[in-house]
Every structure is written in structure tokens, then in C-alpha cells.
C-alpha positions as CSV (number, residue, x, y, z in Angstrom):
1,X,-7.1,8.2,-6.0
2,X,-3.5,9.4,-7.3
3,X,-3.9,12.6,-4.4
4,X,-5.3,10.1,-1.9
5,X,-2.2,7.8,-2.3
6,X,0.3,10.3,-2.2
7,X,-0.7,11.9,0.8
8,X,-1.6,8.9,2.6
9,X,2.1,7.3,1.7
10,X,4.3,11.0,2.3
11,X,2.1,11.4,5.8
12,X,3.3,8.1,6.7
13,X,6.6,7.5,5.9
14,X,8.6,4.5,7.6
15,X,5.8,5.0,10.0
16,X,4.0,2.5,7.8
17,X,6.0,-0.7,9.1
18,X,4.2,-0.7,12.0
19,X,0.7,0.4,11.1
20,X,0.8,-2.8,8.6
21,X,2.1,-5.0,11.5
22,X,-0.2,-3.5,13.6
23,X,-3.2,-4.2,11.1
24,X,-2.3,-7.6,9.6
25,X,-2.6,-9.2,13.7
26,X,-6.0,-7.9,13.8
27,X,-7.1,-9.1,10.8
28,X,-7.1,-12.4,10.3
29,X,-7.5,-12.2,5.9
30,X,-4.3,-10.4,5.7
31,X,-0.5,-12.3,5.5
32,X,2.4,-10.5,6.6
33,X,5.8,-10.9,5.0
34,X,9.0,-9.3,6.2
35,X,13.0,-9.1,6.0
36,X,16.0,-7.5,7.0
37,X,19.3,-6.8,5.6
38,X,21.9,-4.5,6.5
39,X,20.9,-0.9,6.1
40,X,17.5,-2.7,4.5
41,X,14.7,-3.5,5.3
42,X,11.3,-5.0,3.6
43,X,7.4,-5.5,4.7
44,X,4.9,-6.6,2.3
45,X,0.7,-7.1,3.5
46,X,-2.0,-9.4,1.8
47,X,-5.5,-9.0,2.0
48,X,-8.1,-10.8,0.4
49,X,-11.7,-10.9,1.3
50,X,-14.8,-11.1,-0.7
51,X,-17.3,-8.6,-1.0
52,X,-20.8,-7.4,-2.2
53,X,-21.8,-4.9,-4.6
54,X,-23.9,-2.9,-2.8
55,X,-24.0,-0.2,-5.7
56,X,-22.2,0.6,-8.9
57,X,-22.0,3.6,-11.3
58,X,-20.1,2.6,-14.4
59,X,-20.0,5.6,-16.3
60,X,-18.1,7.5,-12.8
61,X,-16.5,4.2,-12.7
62,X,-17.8,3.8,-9.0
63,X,-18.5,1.1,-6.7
64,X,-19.5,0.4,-3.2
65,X,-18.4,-3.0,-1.8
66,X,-19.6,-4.6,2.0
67,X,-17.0,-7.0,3.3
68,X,-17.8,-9.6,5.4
69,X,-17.7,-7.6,8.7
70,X,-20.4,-5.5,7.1
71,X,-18.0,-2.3,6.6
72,X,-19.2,-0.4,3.1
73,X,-15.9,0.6,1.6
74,X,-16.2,3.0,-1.7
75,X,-14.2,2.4,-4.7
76,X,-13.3,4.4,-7.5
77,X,-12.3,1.9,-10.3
78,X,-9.7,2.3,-12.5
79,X,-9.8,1.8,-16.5
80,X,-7.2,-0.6,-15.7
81,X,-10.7,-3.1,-14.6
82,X,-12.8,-3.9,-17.7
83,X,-16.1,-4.9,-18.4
84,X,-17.5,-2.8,-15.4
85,X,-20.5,-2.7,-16.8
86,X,-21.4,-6.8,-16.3
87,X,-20.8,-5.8,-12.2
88,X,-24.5,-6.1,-10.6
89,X,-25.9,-4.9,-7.4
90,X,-25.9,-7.9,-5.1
91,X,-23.0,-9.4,-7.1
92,X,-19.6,-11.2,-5.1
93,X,-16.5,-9.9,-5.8
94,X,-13.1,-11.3,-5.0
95,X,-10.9,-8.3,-3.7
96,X,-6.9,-8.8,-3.4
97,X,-5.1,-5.6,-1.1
98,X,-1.7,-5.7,-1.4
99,X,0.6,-3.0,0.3
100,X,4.7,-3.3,0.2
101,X,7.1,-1.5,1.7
102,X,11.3,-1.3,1.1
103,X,13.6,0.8,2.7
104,X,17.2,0.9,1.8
105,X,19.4,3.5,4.0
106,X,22.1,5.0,1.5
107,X,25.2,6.2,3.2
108,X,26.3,9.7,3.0
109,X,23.7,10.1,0.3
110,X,23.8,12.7,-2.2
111,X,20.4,13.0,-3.8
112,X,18.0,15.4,-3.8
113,X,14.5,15.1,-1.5
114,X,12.0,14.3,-3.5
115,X,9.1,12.0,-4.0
116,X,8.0,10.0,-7.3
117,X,4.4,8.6,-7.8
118,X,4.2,5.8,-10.4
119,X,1.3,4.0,-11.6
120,X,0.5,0.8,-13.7
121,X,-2.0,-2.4,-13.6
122,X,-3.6,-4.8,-16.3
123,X,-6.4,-5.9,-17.8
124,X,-9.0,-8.9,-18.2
125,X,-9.4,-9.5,-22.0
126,X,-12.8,-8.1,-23.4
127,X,-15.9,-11.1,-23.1
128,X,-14.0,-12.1,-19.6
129,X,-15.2,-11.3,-16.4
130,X,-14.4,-8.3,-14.6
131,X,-11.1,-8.1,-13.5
132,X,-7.6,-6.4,-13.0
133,X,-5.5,-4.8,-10.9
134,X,-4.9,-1.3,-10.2
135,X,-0.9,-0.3,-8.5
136,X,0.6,2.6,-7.3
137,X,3.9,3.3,-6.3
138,X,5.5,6.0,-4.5
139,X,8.9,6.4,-4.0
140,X,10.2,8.9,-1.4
141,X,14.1,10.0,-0.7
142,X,14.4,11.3,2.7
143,X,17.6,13.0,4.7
144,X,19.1,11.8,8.1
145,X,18.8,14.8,10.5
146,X,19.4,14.1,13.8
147,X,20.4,10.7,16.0
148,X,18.9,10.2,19.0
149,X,21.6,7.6,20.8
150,X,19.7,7.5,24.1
151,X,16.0,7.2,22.5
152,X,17.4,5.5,19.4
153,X,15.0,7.5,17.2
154,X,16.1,9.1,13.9
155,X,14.8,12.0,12.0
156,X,14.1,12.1,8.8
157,X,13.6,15.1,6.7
158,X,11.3,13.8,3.7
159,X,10.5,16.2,0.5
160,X,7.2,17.8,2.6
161,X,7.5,16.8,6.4
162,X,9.9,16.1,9.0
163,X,9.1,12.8,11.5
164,X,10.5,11.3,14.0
165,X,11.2,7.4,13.5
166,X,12.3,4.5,16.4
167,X,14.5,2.5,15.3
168,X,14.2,-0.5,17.2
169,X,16.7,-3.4,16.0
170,X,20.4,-1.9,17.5
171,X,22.5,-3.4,14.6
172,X,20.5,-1.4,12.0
173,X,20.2,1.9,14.2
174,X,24.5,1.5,14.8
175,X,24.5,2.0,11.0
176,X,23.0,5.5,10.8
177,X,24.1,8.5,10.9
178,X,23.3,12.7,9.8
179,X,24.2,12.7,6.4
180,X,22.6,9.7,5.7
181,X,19.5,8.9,3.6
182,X,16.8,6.4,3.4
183,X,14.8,5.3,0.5
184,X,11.9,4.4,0.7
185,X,9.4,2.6,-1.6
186,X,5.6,2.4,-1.0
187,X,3.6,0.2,-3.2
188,X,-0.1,-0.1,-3.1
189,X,-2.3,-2.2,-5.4
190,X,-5.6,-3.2,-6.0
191,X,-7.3,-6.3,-7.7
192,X,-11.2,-6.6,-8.5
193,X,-12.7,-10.0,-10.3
194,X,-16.0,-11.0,-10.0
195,X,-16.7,-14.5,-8.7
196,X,-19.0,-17.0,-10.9
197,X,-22.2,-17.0,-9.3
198,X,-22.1,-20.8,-9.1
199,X,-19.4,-20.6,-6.5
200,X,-21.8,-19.2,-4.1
201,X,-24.9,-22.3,-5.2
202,X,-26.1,-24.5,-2.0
């Protein structure tokens, strides 16, 4: 999952903002946050549906879940989630996606590129039922190459690509220059709990 994330975050860098946009009007289970500050800016994504079990491996710590649309998503479970092994085929789970994304643009910057992948979550208490919540955070520091005035799109030279990124408020894009960087901080997280069966009773 660690690889996964990190690829999936690096790939996409700043790109992100609009993918989540993009996403969270077409689904109607996800809530959209976002602000903007000089030289800042911050995007954070909900999602919460429920889901089936339609298999479950506890000793790979693997589970397949079908959302409500009927698309099978596979899960690799972190030790983070307890009492896996009470999670039944055919049982409802309560899944919680959350995605957030900050960037802060740091003038004349001085710091190496790099990237740094951080990861944490807790626990349901042992006898509860299955739950807890899985994050990941990425953090990548990223230099300001090249300002296109006409276009307004800057490129940004991150620790293992270079993109190309439209910046499409003028107030913030006046702020940028070569020299520049921009920080950016990915978080991802997970939650799994498993709903009481009564909730589900006619």
C-alpha cells in the first residue's frame, strides 16, 4: 500500500486539485472542502459509503468490499484495524475515504527536492467491533522552473518528475516566480468499522 501511495501521490502532484473536484461532483457520497490564502491553498475530499464483504483473508489481512454501485474494490487492511477476524462474508461495512491536499508556495525557497512518506492510524480496543483508520501522508518539495505569463502555467520540478501545472486564479499565479517552491502535502486515509447487523433489520 506504502509503494501504491507514493507513486500515486508523486505522479500526481498539484494535479490532484482537480481530479478531487473533478471526482467529488460525480459522486454524490463525497463532500468537498476548499480554501485559499495567499501563496496557499487547501482541498480536502469525504467519502463515505457502505459496503459488503464479499471475501476476506485475515491472516493476508485481505478483503474485498462491493459498494453500492456494485464496483468490487480490494483492500489490503492494515494492523492498524483490529479484530479482523469477527469480519464475515456477507457482512456491512461502514467505509470513511478521506483525501487532503495543502499547498503552500515558499518564496525564493532554499530546500532540497525531496519527498517524505509518513504513516499512522488507530485502533478499536480488543472485544470491540472492527474498526480503525489507516493514514498516509506524503509530503513533496517541488522547484519553480519556468512561468508561462501568456498560458499562466508553471512548472514544477518535483524530486522524480517535472509537470506542467495551470494556474488558474491570477492573484495567486502574480505571486510566482523561478526560484520559487511549492510544498505540497498529500494525505490519504482510510477507516473500516463494521456496522451492527441490527442496523440493516426490516
Amino acid at each position: 500500500m506504502k509503494k501504491r501511495f507514493a507513486h500515486i501521490a508523486t505522479a500526481t502532484l498539484l494535479g490532484i486539485v482537480a481530479h478531487s473536484v473533478s471526482a467529488a461532483q460525480q459522486n454524490p457520497d463525497s463532500v468537498v472542502v476548499s480554501a485559499t490564502a495567499p501563496g496557499q491553498a487547501a482541498l480536502a475530499r469525504t467519502t463515505r459509503i457502505t459496503a459488503t464483504v464479499e471475501s476476506v483473508d485475515a491472516a493476508s489481512r485481505h478483503v474485498t468490499l462491493k459498494g453500492p454501485r456494485g464496483k468490487v474494490v480490494p483492500l489490503q487492511v492494515g494492523p492498524e484495524v483490529k479484530n479482523l477476524d469477527k469480519v464475515k462474508v456477507g457482512d456491512r461495512v461502514a467505509v470513511e475515504y478521506l483525501e487532503a491536499l495543502t499547498l503552500t508556495l515558499k518564496k525564493d525557497g532554499k530546500e532540497l527536492r525531496g519527498s517524505k512518506l509518513a504513516e499512522g492510524g488507530a485502533r478499536s480496543v480488543a472485544g470491540d467491533p472492527p474498526a480503525g483508520v489507516v493514514a498516509q501522508q506524503l509530503e513533496v518539495t517541488a522547484d519553480v522552473t519556468a512561468v508561462d505569463k501568456k498560458k499562466q502555467i508553471v512548472t514544477l520540478r518535483g524530486p522524480n518528475q517535472t509537470v506542467d501545472v495551470k494556474v488558474r486564479d491570477p492573484e495567486q499565479f502574480k505571486l510566482i516566480k523561478v526560484g520559487d517552491q511549492v510544498q505540497a502535502v498529500y494525505t490519504e486515509a482510510l477507516a473500516l468499522g463494521l456496522e451492527p447487523a441490527a442496523a440493516h433489520k426490516k
